[in-house]
N, C-alpha and C positions, 0 to 999 in steps of 0.2 A: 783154590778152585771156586769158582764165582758159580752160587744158583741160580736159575735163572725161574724165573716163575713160570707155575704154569700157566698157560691161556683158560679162560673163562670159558667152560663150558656151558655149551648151547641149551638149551631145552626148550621143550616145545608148551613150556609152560610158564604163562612171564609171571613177573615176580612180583611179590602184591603191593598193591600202593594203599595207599590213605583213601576211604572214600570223601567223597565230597559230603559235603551240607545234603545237598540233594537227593544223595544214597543212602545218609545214614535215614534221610526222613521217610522215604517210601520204604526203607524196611523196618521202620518201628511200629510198633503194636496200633499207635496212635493214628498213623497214614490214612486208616481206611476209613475211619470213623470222622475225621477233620474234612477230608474229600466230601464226605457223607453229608458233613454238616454244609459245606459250599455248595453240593447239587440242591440241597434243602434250600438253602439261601437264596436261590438263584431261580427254585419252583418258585419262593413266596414273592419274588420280586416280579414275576410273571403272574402269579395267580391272586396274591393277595394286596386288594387298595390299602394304600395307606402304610406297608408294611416296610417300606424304604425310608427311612427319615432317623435323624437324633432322639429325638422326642420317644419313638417307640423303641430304638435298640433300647434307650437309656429306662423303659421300662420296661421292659422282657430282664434287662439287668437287675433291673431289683424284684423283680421275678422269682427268678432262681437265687436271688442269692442267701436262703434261710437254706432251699436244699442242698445247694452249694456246699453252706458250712454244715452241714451234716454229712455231705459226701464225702467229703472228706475226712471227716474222721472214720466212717465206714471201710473206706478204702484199707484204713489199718488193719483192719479187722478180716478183710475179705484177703487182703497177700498174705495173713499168718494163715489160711485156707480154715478160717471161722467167718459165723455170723453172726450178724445183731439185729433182730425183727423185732426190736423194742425201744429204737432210737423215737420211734413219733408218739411213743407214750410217755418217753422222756421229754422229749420236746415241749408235752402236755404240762408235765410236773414242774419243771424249770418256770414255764410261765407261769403256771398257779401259785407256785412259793413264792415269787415276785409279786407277783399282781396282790396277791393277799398283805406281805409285809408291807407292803407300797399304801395300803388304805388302811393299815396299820400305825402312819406317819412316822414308818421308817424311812430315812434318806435313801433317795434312788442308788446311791452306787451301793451301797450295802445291800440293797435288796437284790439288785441286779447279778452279785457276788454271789447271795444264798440262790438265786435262781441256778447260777452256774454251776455252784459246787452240789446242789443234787441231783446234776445230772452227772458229775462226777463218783459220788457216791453209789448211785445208779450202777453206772459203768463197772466202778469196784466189784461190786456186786456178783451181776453177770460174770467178769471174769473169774471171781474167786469161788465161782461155783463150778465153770464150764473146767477150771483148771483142778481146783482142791479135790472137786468130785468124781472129775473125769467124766463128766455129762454132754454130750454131742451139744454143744453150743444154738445149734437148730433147737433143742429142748428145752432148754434154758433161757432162752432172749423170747421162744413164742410164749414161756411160762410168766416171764414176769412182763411182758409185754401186758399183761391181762393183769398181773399185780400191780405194776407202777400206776399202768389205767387207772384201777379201781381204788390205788392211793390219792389220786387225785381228783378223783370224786367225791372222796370221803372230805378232804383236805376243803374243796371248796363247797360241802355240803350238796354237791349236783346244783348248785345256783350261781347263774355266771359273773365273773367279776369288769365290772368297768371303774375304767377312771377318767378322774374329772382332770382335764385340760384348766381349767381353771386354778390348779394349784400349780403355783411358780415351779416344788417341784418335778412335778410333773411334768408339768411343761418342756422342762430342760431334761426329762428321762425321754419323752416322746423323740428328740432331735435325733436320737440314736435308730431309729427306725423311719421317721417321716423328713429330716434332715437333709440336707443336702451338702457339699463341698464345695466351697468355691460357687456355691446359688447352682451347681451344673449340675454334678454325680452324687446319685444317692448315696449317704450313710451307710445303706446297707451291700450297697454294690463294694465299696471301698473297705468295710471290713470281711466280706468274702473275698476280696484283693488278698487281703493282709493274711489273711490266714491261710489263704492260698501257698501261695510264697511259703510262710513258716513252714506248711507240712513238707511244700516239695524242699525245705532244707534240712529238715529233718529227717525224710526216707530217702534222698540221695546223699545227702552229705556227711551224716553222722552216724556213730556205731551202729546205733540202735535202729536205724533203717538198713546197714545193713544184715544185722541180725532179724531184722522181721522178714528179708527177704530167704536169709538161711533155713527159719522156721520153718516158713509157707512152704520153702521147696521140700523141706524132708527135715520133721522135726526130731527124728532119732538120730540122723548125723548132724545137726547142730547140735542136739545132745552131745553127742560124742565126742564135738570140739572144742567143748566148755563152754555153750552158751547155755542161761537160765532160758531155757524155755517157756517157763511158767509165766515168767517174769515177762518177757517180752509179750507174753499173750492176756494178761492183765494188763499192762502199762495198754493195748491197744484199745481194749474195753473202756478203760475210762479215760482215751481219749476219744473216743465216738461219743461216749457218754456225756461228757463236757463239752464239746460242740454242739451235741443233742441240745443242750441245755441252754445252750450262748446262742442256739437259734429260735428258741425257744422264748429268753427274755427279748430278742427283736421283733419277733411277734407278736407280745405284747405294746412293746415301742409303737409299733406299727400300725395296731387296729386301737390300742388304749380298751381291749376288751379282750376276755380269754372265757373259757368254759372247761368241766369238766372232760368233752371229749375232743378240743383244739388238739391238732397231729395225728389223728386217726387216717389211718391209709400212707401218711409219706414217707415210712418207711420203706416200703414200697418203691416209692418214688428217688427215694437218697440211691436204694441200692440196684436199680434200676439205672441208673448215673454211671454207676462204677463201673457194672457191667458191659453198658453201651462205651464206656470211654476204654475198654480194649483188659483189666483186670480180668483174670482167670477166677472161676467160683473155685476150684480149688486147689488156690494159692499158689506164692512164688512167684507171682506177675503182677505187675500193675505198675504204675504212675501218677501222679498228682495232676499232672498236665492231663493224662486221658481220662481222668474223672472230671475234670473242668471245662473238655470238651464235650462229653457225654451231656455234664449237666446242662450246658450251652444249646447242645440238639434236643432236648430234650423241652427246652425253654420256649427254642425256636420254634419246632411243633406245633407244638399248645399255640404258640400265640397266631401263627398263618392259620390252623382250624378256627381260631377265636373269631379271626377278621373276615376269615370266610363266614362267618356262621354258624358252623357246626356244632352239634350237639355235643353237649360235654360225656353222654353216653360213648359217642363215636369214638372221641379223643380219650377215654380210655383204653377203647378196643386198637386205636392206634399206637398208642404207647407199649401195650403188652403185643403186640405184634413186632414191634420195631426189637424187644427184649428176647422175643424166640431168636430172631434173624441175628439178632449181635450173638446170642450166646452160641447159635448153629452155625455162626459164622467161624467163633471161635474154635470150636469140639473140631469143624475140619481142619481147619490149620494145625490142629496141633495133631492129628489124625494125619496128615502128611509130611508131618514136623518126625515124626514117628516112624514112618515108612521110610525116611532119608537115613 
């Protein structure tokens, strides 16, 4: 006796396909904030002289790219649903143990190394308190924000440090900051490139970003699945920490002069980045890409206010406006994320 198959029933429901390029983009977190940044684009190109050209994108680029590289490691920090209000006193510390070892005639890359690795230490730190203690990370990063600070006043005696351009090596430490690629892109645009890239293959591609994303979402059922917790939420701290720190020696590179209070407020400014580039404050969300654009809008701003004129008072009050609206933008969606 031969089967015969059945016929395919109908439904009035078709059947799902693939989305396009263009679907998955307008429903990613990032959509609205990249749009955001195009309409921005598009005021400064109408409003602001001067504001179209190589020359200025290529310096709005090395602009951002010291917060850039601390966005990103914040980013870490803000998807485990912690934070870190002491990346810009790191930033501080990293260049002061630099810039001191450096008139020290210690070799630039070894100094540039201890600059980095106490921002790393930094970062240890904060985490092994926020986790060991059980200390709301809000308490701990605004704590030693005020400590690492006043490390680094102690450190350069509150007397600022410059260096002489005239010492060969120096000279050859500044190229890292005032440098250029190929005589075109800055040094410092190119290693916010680079780093760039590194995080987003390390929070999309590898365990350990997807364990940070486990965390952020619910760190008692990653507990539960056998992930160190703790561990993932240290490994995040002194990776903000160590970016603190590596933007930190390029602002040194860059002015050839640092003080005890250099990185006051851009804290601020880093996590202000994350936020705008579509990151939940708390946790389970975020991207590499959407803090690159935030940092990017954030850049552009500033620089259309700068060309207008406007008072750097304003362009604060711009900035923490634009920071309600992204995060108020956020709490609804995910307020009808909820209702669904």
């Amino acid at each position: 006796m031969t089967t015969q198959a059945a016929p395919p029933v109908k439904s009035g429901v078709a059947a799902p396909s693939n989305p396009s390029p263009l679907q998955r983009f307008l429903h990613a977190r990032e959509s609205s904030t990249f749009l955001a940044l195009v309409v921005l684009f598009l005021l400064g190109t109408l409003l602001a002289p001067g504001f179209v050209g190589t020359s200025n994108f290529l310096t709005v680029g090395q602009q951002i790219a010291q917060i850039g590289i601390m966005a990103i490691g914040v980013t870490f920090v803000i998807i485990n649903a912690e934070i870190d209000l002491s990346v810009g006193s790191i930033y501080g510390l990293g260049a002061v143990v630099c810039g001191l070892l450096m008139t020290s005639d210690v070799a630039w890359p070894l100094a540039a190394l201890a600059g980095i690795a106490a921002g790393t230490v930094a970062g240890l730190i904060n985490g092994l308190m926020t986790v060991g203690f059980r200390i709301p990370s809000f308490i701990v990063t605004l704590g030693t924000l005020s400590v690492y600070r006043g490390v680094t006043l102690l450190l350069s005696g509150g007397s600022p440090i410059s260096l002489s351009a005239n010492d060969p090596d120096i000279a050859e430490f500044n190229l890292l900051g005032q440098g250029k690629l190929f005589g075109v892109l800055p040094m410092q645009l190119v290693i916010f490139a680079v780093v760039a890239v590194l995080g987003t293959i390390v929070l999309s591609k590898s365990r350990y970003g997807f364990n940070t994303y486990a965390v952020g979402g619910s760190a008692e059922a990653a507990r539960l699945c056998g992930i160190n917790t703790g561990r993932v939420k240290v490994t995040a701290f002194m990776l903000s920490g160590t970016l603190a720190g590596l933007a930190g020696v390029l602002g040194l590179s860059f002015l050839s002069y640092v003080q005890g209070v250099t990185g006051s407020g851009m804290e601020l400014t880093a996590i202000s980045a994350v936020i705008i580039g579509g990151a939940a404050l708390f946790g389970g969300s975020g991207t590499m890409l959407g803090t690159v654009i935030g940092v990017a809008f954030i850049g552009v701003l500033q620089n259309i206010l700068n060309l207008r004129g406007i008072s750097s008072f304003w362009q604060t009050v711009a900035t923490g406006t634009v920071i309600i609206l992204a995060v108020a933008a956020d709490t609804w969606v995910r307020r009808r994320s909820g209702r669904r």
